[in-house]
C-alpha positions in Angstrom: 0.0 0.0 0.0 1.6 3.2 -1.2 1.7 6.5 0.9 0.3 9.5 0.2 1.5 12.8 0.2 0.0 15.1 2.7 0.4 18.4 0.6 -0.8 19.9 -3.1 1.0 18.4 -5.9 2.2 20.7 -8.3 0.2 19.1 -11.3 -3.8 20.5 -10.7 -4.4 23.0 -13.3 -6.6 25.4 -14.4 -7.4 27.7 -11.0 -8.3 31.0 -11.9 -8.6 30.7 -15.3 -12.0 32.3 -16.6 -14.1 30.7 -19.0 -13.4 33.8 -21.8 -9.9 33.3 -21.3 -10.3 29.5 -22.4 -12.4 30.3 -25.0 -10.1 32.8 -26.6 -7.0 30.7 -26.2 -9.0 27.6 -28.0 -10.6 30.3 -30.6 -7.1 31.3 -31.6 -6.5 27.4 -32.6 -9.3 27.4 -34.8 -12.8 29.2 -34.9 -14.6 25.4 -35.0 -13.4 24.8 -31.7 -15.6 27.1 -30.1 -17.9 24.3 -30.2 -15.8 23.2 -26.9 -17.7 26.7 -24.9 -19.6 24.0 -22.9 -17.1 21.5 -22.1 -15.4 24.8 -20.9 -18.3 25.9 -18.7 -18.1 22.7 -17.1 -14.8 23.2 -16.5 -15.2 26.5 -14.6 -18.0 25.5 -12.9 -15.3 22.8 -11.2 -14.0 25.8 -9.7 -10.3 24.2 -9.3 -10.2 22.2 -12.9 -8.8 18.9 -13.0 -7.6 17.1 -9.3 -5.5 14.6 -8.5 -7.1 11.6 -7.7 -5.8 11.5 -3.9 -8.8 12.6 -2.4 -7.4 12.6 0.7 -5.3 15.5 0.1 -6.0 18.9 1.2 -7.4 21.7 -1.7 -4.7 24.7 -1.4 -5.4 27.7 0.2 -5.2 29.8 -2.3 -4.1 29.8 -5.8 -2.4 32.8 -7.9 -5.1 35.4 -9.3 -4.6 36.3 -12.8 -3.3 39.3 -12.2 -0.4 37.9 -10.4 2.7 39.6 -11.9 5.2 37.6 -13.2 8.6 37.1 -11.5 11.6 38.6 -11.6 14.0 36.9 -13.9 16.9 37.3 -11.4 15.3 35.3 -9.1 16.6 32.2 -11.3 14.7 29.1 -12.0 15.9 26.8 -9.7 15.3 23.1 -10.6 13.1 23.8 -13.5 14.5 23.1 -17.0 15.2 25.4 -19.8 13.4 25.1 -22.9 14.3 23.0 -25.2 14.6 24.1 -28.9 11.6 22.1 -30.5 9.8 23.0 -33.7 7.9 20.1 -33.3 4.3 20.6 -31.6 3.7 17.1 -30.0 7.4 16.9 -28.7 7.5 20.2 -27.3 4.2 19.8 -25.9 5.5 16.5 -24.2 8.6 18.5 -22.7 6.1 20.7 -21.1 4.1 18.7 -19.5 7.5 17.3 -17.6 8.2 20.4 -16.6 5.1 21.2 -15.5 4.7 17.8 -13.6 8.6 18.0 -12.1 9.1 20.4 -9.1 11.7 20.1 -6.0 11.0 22.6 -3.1 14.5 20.8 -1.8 16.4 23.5 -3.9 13.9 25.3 -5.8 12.0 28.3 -4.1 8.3 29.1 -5.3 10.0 32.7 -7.4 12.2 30.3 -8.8 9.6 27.8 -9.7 7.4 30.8 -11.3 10.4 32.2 -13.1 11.1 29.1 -15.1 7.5 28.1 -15.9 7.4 31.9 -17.4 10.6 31.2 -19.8 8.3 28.3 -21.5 6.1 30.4 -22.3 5.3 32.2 -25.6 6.1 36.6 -25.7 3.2 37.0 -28.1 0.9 38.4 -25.1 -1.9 37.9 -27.4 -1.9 34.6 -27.2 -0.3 34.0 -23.8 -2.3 33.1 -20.8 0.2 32.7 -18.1 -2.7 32.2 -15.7 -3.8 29.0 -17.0 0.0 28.1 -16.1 1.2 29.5 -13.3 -2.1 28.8 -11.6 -0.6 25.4 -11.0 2.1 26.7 -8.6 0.3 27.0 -5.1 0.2 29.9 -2.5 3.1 30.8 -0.7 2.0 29.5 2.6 1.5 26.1 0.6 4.6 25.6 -1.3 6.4 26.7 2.2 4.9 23.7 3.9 5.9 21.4 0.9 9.2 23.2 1.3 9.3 21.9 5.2 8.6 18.5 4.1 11.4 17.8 1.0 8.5 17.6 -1.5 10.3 16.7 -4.9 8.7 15.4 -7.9 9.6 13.9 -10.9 7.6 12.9 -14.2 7.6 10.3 -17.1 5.8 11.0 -20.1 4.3 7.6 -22.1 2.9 10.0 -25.3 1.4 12.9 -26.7 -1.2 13.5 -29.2 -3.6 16.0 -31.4 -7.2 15.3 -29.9 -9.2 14.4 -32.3 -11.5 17.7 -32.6 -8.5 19.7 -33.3 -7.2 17.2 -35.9 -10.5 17.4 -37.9 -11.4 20.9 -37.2 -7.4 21.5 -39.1 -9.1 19.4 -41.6 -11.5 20.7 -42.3 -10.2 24.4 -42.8 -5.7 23.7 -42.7 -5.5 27.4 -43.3 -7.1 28.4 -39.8 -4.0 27.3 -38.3 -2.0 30.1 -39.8 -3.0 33.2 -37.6 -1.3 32.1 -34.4 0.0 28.3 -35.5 -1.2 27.3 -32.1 -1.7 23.7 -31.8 -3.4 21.6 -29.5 -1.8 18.7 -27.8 -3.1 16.1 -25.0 -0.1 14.4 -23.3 -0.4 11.7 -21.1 2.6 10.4 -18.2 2.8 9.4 -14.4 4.2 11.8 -11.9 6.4 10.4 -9.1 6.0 12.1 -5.6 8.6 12.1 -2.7 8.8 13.9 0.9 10.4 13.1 4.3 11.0 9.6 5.8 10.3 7.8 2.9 7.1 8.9 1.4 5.4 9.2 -2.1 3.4 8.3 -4.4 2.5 8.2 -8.1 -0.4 9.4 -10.1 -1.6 9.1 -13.7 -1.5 12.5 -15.0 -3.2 14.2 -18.5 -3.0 17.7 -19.7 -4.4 19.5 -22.5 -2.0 22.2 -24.1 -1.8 25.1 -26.2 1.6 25.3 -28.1 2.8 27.5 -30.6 5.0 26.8 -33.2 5.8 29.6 -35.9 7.3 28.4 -39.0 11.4 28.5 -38.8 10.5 29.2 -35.1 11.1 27.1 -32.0 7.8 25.8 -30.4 6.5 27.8 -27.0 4.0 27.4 -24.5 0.4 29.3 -24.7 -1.5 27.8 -22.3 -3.1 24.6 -20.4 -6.6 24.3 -22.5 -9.4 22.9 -21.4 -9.7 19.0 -22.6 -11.8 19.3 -25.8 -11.5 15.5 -26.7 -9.1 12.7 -26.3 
């Protein structure tokens, strides 16, 4: 019988992220997408978006607000990798969900953790919704108890693929995709969870994201979308 952890893990997603700000990020895929407006009211009406499935953890306290500004780039990035240099939708997107599953409050402080997220992510602020992605880092208070506890986790992607909505709304109108060249891209993995004296877990873990990927350009991070199919 495994343990569990007694704190937030770093991979719940979507707090604070309003349902026009979904839409819009999804819109600038493709305009048949907006089809996905209810799946995305569902979604809100969640309040904190996807869970883990460790019930017995504790919500957080509080998550960043959208207006939360982005941090300082001299405050590093701690553990948190660079990005790579992908022009490749489905293997960028599959980088950035390890990231985004992998944290280590060991050697890595919440700042640092925010500041490296934020170098992932694409400078078009059109298309950027940071909220959707820092949202997944919790409240100071929070990470300072992970912090107090060694809470380290690592992440193993098993694939990564276009759900099939986006690949037939791309069908059915290719040059849609050349506004933003945002693509859409469900990735799938297990996250491994460790603390103090021996404890952890691992979790299945799924994420829908928003990458963009100019021609001749590296691929970056929009957002976390809502999960329009699988």
């Amino acid at each position: 019988m495994r343990k569990r952890s007694p704190s937030f893990t770093l991979s719940s997603y979507g707090a604070g992220w309003s349902a026009n700000r979904r839409i819009t990020i999804v819109a600038c895929v493709v305009a048949v997408l907006l089809a996905v407006a209810g799946v995305v009211a569902l979604l809100t009406g969640r309040g904190n978006g996807h869970q883990a499935p460790d019930t017995s953890a504790p919500a957080p306290t509080g998550s960043p607000s959208s207006s939360e500004a982005p941090p300082k780039p001299s405050s590093g990035s701690g553990s948190v990798p660079k990005p790579p240099q992908i022009a490749e939708p489905v293997a960028y997107a599959k980088a950035a969900a390890q990231m985004l599953w992998s944290y280590d409050t060991r050697d890595t402080s919440r700042d640092q953790q925010l500041a490296g997220m934020r170098a992932w992510m694409t400078t078009e602020t059109k298309y950027a919704d940071w909220a959707s992605v820092s949202g997944q880092v919790p409240d100071p208070v929070l990470w300072s108890r992970m912090a107090d506890q060694d809470q380290h986790a690592t992440a193993q992607v098993t694939e990564g693929h276009y759900p099939g909505a986006f690949k037939q709304a791309l069908a059915e109108d290719p040059s849609a995709i050349t506004e933003a060249y945002i693509y859409v891209v469900t990735v799938n993995g297990k996250q491994q969870i460790a603390w103090k004296k021996g404890g952890g877990g691992a979790e299945d873990r799924a994420v829908t994201l928003a990458v963009q990927c100019r021609p001749s350009h590296e691929c970056t991070l929009a957002a976390i979308a809502p999960s329009v199919t699988q």
